[in-house]
N, C-alpha and C positions, 0 to 999 in steps of 0.2 A: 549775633551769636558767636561769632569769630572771636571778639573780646571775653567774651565769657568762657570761653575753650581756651584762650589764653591766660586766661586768669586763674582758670583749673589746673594747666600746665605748669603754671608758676608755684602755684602753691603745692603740689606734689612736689617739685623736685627740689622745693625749698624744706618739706619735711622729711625728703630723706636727708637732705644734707645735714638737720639739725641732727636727726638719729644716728647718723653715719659719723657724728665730729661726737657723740654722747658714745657710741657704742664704741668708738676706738678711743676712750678715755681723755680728747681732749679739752672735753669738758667736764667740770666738774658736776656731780646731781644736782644742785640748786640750780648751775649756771645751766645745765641743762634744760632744767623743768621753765624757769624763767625764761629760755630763749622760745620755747616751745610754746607758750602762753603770749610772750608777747608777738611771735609772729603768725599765732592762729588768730587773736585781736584782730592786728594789722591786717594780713589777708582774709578775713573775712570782711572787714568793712570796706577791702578794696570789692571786695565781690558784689556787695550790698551797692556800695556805687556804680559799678559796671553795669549791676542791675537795672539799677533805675535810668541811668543816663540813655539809655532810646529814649528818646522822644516818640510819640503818636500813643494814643489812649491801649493800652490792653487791658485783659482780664486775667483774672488770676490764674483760671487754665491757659493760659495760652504764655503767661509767666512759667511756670508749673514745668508747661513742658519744654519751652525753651531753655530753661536750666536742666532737667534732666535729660535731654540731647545733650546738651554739652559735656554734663559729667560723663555719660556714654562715652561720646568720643575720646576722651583721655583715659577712662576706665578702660576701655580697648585700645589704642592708641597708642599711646604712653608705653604699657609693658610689652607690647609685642615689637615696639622699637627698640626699646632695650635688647629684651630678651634674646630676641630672633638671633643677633648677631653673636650674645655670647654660645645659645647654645650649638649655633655652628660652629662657634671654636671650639669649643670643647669636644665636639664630635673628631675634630680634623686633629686635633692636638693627642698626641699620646697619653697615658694616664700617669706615667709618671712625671709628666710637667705639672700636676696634683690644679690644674684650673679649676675642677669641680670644688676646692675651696673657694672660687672664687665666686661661683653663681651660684652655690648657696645664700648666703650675705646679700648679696645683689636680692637675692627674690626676697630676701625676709623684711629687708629696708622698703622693697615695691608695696610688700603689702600694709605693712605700717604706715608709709606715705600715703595707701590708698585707702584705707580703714579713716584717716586724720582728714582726707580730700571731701570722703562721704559726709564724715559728721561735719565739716564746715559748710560743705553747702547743705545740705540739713536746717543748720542754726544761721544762713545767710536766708536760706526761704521763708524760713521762724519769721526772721525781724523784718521783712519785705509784709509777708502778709498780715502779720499782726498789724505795724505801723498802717498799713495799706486800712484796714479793720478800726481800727480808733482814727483813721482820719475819717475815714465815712459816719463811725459813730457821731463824731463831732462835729460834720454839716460840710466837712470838704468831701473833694472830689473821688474818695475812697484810693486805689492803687494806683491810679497813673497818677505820673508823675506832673 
């Protein structure tokens, strides 16, 4: 499960960074949308690998919720590591040093990260159980791997 909370981890702060290099215009909209597709791809089939790569037989519950502990943990996790420290600085920081520009941004990128987090593992559980589903239909071993 470790690898899989790493692999959640990764891919969130890989989708702020793609939002965070679109939203300060260093990317252009194609090269955005492109970057964005091709690394939801990519990390989703590293997820789908991570998945499967336990050895010993499970079932799809026990899939099911091992992937959702995971996402948990970086759905909590994740933004209260962030968070916590900005919004102590902002507390301790006078208002004319204007930081609250700065942790606005910050949360709107967390939640776009984490909106993009959800629907990858979503569509990583998709292609685990279907696959898992037409192998069984077809005389293999169904979901273990």
């Amino acid at each position: 499960m470790l690898r899989l909370t790493g692999t959640n981890a990764l891919a969130m702060v890989t989708f702020a960074l793609i939002y965070a290099a679109g939203g300060s215009r260093r990317l252009t909209q194609g090269a955005f949308l492109a970057t964005l597709a091709v690394f939801f791809i990519s990390l989703t089939a590293l997820w789908v690998h991570v998945e499967r790569s336990r050895p010993g037989a499970r079932d799809v519950l026990s899939r099911i919720g091992r992937a959702v502990l995971a996402l948990l943990i970086v759905l909590v996790g994740l933004p209260a590591l962030v968070l916590t420290p900005l919004f102590a600085l902002q507390e301790s920081l006078p208002e004319e040093a204007g930081f609250a520009e700065v942790v606005r941004p910050v949360m709107v990128l967390l939640l776009l990260a984490l909106v993009l987090l959800i629907t990858m593992n979503a569509v990583g559980l998709a292609v685990v159980v279907v696959s898992g589903l037409r192998s069984r239909l077809a005389g293999g071993r169904g979901i273990t791997p």
